[in-house]
N, C-alpha and C positions, 0 to 999 in steps of 0.2 A: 504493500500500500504506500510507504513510505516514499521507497524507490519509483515507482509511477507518479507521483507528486512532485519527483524531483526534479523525473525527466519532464514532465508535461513543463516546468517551471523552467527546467534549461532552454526547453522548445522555440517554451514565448520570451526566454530571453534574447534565444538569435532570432527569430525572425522581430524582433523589436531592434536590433543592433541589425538587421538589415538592413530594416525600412528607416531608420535614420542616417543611415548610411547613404541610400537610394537619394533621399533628402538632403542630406550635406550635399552629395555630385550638386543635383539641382540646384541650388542655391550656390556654389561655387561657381558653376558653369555659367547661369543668368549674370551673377556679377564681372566675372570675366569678358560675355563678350562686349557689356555693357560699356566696359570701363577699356576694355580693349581698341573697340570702336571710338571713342573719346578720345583717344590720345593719337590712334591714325589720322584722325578727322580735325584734331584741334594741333597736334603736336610736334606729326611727324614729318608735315610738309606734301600731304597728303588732301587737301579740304574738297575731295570731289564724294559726295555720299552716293551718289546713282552710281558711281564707277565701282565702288567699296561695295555696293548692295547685289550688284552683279556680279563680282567677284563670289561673293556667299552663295546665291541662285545657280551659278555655272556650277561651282564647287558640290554643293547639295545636287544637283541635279545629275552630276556624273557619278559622286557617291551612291545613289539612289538607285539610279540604273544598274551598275553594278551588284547590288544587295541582291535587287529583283531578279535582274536576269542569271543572278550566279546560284538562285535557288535557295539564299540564306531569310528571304522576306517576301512572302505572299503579297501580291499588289490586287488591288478588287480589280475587277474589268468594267470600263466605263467603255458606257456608249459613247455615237459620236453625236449624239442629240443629247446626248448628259453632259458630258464635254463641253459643247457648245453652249448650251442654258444654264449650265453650274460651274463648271470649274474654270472658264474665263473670265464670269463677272467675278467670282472669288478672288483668283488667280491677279488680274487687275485691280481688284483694292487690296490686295492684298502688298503687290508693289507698290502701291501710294502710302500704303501704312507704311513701308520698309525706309521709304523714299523719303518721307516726308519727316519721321521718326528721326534717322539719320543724321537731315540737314539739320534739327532742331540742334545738333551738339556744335553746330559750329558758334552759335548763338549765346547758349544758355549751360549753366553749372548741370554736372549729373545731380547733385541734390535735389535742383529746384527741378529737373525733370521728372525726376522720381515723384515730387511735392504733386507734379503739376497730374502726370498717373493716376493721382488714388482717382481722377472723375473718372475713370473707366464705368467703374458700374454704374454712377449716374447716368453716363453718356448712354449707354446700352440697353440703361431703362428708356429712358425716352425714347429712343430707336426702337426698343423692342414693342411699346407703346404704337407707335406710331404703323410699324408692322404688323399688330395684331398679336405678338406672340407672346406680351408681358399684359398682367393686367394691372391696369389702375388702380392703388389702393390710396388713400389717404395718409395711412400709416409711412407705406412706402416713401411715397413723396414728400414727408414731410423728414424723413431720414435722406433724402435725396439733398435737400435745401440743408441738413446738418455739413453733409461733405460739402455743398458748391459754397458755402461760407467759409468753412474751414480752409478751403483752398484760396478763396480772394482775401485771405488774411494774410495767409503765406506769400498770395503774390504780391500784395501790400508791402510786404517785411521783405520782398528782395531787392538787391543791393543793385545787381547788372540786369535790371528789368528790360530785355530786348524786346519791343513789339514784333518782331519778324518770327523770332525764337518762338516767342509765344505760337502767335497763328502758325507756324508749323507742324507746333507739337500737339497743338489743339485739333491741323487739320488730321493729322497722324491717327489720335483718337477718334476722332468723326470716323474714318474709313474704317479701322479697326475695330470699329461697334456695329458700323453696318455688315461687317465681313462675318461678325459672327455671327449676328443675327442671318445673314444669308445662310448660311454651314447650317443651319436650325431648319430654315425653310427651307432651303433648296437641297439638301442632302439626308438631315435626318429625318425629315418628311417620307422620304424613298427609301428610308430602309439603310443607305448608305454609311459605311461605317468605315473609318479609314485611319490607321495606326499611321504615328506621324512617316515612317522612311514612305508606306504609301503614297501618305497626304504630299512627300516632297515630290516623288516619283511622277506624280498626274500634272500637280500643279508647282511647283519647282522652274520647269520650263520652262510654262508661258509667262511666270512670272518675269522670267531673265529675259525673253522676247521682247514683254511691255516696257521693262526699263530699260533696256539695250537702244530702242529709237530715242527716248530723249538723253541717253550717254552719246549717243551718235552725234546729235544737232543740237545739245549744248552744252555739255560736259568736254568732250573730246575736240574743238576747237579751242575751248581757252587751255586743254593739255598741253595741249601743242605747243603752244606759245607760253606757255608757263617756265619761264628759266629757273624758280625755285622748284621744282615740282622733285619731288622724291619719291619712286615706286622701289618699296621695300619688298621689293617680292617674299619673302619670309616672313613677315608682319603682317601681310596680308593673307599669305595661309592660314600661319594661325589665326588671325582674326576670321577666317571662313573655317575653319578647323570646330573652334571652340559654339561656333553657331550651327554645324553639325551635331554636335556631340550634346548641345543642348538639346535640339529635339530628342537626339535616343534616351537622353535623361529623363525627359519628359513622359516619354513611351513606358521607363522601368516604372517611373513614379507612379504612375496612373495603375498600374497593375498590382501596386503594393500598398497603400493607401487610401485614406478616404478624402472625398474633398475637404472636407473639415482641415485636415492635416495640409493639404497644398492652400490653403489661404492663409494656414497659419504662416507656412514655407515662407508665404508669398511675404508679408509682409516682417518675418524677418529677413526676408531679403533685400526690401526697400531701406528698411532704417539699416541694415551694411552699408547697400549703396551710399548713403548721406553719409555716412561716418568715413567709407572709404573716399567718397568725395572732398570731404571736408582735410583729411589727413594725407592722401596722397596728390591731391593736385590744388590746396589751398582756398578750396571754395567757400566766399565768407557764411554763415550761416545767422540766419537774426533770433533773437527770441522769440520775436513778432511771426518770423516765420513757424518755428517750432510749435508755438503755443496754435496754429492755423492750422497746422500738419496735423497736428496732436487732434486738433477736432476731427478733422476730415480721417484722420485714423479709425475714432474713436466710431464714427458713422459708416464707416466701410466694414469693420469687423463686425457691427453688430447687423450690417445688410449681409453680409458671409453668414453670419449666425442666422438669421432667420430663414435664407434659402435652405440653408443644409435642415434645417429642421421641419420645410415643409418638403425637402424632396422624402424625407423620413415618415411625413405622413400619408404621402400620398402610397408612398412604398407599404408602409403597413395598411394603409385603406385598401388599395390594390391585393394583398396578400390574403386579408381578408374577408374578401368579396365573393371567391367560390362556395364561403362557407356559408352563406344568406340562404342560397336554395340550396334545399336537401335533396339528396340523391335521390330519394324515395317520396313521395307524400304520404302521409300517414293514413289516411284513407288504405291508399292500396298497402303500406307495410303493412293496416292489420287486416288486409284479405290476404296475404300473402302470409301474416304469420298462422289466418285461422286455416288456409290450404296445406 
């Protein structure tokens, strides 16, 4: 008895020192390419983000192929009318998210990008709103208006408030919210289910297509002509390396956890971010901002908290919904039992 107590207790200690394990990768790997990307694009003599983002898309896209056709990673088979009405318009904002994300670091501190981040879910509610696929609650939106204060506190309190940087990284978020929202309608609608080397496999490509025309006709004429211009070919792997390796992160994590746990992830991952901003590249940080973050934190984990607790209920509504009608009516069980 003792012994089976033991082991059952060694069990869930490794698979607990897995799954945080699984967790630290992610959470190293998100700040890395984060920070990795910041200092190609701010640092290194480097400031073309569509050329950098392409570099990522070709690189993922040739790793991907390889996965698949080498037999290590099952890809779904998409039609070419699924293709065509899902994974282009995806595919396309999904470059604008990359694109527009990007340019936002030539602008703005990783701190205050991170800051500017937590409206993700506000943004998505309202999209998802707008889409049909989130419903209007009261409650909601008034935890909605908690974060979008929190955040105009923090943009208050910062120090190199770029106008450009901002609508960048705002428009980054815009496409980013619609893109999931689309993945909701246009994929999980159909059934479609795609582990990320898949998800890069389909759409990886056309993504580097989409941004390849405007690296063509605006990025790659001022290369040209750019006498500073430093292509670190090695810096630039890694920084497409570590942006790899994030999605496979992402793929273990999802396998081993519950969402609960990747929002917590998530959000020790953003206060790194700000501290590894604040220590490695001197980004000043305000009170004024902290105490706005702090709100906007404070209203994001408790919208994390409420989803994960109605996906919970509708899991156990769902669970137990066979058990409402009985196999049998009682009528006929008791002609059945007087037969």
């Amino acid at each position: 008895m003792g012994e089976a107590q033991g082991s059952k207790q060694q069990g869930l200690g490794m698979q607990l020192l897995v799954t945080y394990s699984y967790m630290f990768i992610w959470i190293f790997l998100s700040a890395a390419v984060i920070m990795v990307n910041k200092y190609v694009l701010s640092m290194s003599g480097f400031p073309y983000p569509v050329a950098l983002t392409c570099t990522h898309m070709g690189f993922c896209s040739i790793l991907a192929f390889v996965l698949v056709k080498g037999g290590f990673v099952e890809a779904v088979n998409i039609t070419a009318d699924t293709y065509l009405s899902c994974i282009l318009p995806i595919g396309l904002l999904f470059a604008g998210t990359l694109w527009l994300g990007n340019a936002a670091y030539l602008y703005l501190s990783v701190s205050f990008i991170q800051m500017l981040k937590a409206s993700m879910p506000m943004v998505v509610f309202v999209v998802g709103v707008g889409f049909a696929t989130e419903k209007f609650t009261t409650r909601v939106a008034l935890n909605m208006v908690v974060v979008g204060t929190g955040i105009a506190i923090a943009s208050y309190g910062e120090i190199h408030f770029v106008v450009v940087g901002v609508l960048l990284q705002v428009g980054s978020i815009a496409t980013e919210s619609v893109r999931l929202t689309l993945v909701q309608i246009l994929l999980q609608k159909r059934g479609i289910k795609m582990n990320p080397v898949s998800t890069l496999y389909h759409i990886a490509p056309c993504c580097f297509v989409f941004l390849f025309l405007p690296f063509i006709y605006i990025e790659l004429p001022k290369m040209v002509n750019d006498p500073n211009l430093n292509v670190n070919i090695p810096l630039l792997l890694l920084s497409a390396a570590c942006a790899f390796a994030l999605n496979m992160s992402v793929f273990l994590l999802i396998g081993k956890t519950s969402a609960l746990t990747m929002n917590v992830a998530g959000v020790i991952k953003d206060w790194l971010l700000i501290l590894l901003s604040v220590v490695l590249y001197g980004s000043p940080v305000t009170r004024t901002q902290l105490f706005g973050y702090g709100l906007a934190f404070l209203g994001v984990m408790y919208y994390n908290y409420a989803k994960v607790e109605q996906m919970k209920a509708s899991a156990a509504a769902a669970a137990k919904a066979p058990e409402k009608q009985p196999l049998v009516e009682s009528g006929d069980q008791g002609k059945s039992d007087n037969a």
